[in-house]
VEXNUNU-516084 format. One record per residue: residue in one letter; x, y, z of N, C-alpha, C in turn. Coordinates in steps of 0.05 Angstrom, whole numbers, padded with zeros to 5 digits, always signed. Layout:
<atoms>
aXYZXYZXYZ;...
</atoms>
This chain:
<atoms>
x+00017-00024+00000+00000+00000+00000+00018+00025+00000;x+00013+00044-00019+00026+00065-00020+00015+00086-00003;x+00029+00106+00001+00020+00121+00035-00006+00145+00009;x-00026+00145+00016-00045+00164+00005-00037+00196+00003;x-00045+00215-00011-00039+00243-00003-00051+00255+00023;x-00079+00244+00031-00089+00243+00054-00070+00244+00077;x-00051+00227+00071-00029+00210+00096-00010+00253+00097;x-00002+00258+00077+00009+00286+00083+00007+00298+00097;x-00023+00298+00109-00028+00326+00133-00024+00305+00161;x-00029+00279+00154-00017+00261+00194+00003+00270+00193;x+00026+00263+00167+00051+00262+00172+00064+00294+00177;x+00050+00305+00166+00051+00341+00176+00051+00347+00210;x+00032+00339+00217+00021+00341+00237+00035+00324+00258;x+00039+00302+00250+00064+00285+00272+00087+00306+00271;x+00096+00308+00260+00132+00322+00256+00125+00348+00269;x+00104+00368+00261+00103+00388+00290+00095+00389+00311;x+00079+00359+00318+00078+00359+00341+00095+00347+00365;x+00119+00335+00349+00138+00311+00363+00166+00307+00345;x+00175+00318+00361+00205+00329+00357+00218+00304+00352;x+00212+00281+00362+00228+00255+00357+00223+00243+00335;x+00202+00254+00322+00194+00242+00294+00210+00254+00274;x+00223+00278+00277+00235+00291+00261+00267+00284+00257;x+00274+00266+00275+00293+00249+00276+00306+00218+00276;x+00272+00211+00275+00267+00178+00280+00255+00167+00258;x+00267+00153+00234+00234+00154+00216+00230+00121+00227;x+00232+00114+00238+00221+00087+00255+00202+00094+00274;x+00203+00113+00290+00179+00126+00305+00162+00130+00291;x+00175+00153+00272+00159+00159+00255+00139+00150+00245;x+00143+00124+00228+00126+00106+00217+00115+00089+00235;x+00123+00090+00264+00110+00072+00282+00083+00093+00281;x+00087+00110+00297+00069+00132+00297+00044+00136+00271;x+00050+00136+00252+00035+00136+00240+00015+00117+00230;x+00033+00088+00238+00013+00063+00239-00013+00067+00258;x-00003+00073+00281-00013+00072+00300-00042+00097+00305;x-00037+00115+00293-00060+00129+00281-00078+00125+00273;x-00069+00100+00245-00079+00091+00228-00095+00071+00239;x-00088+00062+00240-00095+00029+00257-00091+00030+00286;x-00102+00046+00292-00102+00049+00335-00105+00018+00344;x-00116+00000+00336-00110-00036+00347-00090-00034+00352;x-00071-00032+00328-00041-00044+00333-00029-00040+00359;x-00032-00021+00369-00023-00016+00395-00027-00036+00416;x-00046-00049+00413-00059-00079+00438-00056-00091+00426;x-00054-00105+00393-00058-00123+00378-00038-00135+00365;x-00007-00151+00372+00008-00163+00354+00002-00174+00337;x-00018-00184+00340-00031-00210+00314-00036-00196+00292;x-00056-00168+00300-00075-00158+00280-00051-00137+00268;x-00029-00124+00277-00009-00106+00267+00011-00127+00247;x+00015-00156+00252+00022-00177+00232+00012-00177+00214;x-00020-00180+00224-00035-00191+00193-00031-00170+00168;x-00040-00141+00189-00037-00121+00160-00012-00125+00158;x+00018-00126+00170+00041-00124+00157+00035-00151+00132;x+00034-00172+00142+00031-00189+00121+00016-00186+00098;x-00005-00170+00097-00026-00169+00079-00029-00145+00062;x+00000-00128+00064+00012-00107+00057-00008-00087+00057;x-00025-00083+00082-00039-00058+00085-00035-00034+00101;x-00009-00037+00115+00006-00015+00127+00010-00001+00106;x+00013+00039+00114+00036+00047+00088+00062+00044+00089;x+00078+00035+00067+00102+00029+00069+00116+00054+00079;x+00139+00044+00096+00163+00058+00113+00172+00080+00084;x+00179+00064+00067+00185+00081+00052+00176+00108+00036;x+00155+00111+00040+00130+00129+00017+00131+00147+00050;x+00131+00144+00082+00123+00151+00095+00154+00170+00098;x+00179+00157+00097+00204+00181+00100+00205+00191+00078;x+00196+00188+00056+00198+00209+00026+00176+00219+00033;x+00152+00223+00047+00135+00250+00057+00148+00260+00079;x+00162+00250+00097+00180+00267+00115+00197+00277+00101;x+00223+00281+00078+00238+00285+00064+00225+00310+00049;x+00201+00302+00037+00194+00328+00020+00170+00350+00047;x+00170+00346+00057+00154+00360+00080+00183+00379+00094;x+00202+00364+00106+00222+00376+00123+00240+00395+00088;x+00234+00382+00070+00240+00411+00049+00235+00427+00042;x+00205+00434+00042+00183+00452+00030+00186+00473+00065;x+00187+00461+00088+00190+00468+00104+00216+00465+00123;x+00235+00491+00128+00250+00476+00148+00250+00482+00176;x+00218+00485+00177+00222+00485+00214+00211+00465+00223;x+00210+00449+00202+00195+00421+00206+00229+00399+00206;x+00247+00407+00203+00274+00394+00211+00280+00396+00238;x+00306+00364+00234+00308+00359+00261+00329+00358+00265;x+00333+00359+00294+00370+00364+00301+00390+00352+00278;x+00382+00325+00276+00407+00317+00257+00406+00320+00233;x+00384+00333+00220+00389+00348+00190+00402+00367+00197;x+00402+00389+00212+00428+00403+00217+00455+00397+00214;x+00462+00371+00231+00482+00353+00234+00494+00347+00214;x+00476+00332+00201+00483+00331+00174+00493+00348+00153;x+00481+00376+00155+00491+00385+00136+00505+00408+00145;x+00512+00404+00168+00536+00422+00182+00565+00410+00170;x+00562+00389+00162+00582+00370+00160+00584+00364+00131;x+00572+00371+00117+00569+00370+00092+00590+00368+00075;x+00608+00389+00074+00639+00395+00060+00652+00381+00074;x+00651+00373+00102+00676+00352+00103+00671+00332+00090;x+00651+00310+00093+00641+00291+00080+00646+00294+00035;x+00638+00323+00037+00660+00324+00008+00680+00323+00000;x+00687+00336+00013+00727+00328+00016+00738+00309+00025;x+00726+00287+00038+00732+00261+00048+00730+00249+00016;x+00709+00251+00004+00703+00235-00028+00711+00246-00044;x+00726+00262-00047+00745+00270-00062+00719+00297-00086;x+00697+00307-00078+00687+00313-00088+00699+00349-00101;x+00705+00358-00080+00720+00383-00081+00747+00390-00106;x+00759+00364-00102+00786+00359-00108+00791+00374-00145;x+00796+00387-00144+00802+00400-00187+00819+00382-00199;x+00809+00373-00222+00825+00364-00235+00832+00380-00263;x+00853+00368-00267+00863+00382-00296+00860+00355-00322;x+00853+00364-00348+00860+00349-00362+00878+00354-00383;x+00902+00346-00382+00927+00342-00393+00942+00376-00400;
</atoms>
């Protein structure tokens, strides 16, 4: 199951209301299961079946709406997107990205 456009304004709405989501996309997506499907929370069996029966939205479709959400917005970022891209140029210059070359 692919996460709906619907799913945009939870996933909106999780990330400003919970700072750990903006750093966790495992919370994240826990969180938003759990929205979805409030059972899962009491229910191992029934949070299996939909995993098995692929009716969760996938983890994936759920951090590429956190990804384009924390871009359109960045007060919807979280400590370690900072981190990240505080660090940015070193991590370029480690890969040799910076580096000029000449040709002949």
């Amino acid at each position: 199951m692919n996460i709906p456009s619907n799913y945009r304004e939870i996933v909106e709405d999780i990330l400003l209301k919970n700072e750990r989501s903006r750093n966790d996309d495992n919370y994240l997506c826990w969180y938003v299961w759990a929205l979805t499907f409030p059972k899962i929370k009491h229910d191992i069996d029934y949070l299996k079946q939909l995993f098995i029966d692929g009716e969760l939205p996938k983890m994936e479709s759920i951090t590429r709406m956190r990804r384009k959400l924390q871009e359109e917005k960045p007060a919807l970022r979280g400590s370690k997107y900072k981190e990240r891209h505080s660090n940015q140029d070193n991590y370029k210059n480690d890969l040799g990205y910076n580096v000029k070359t000449t040709l002949f």
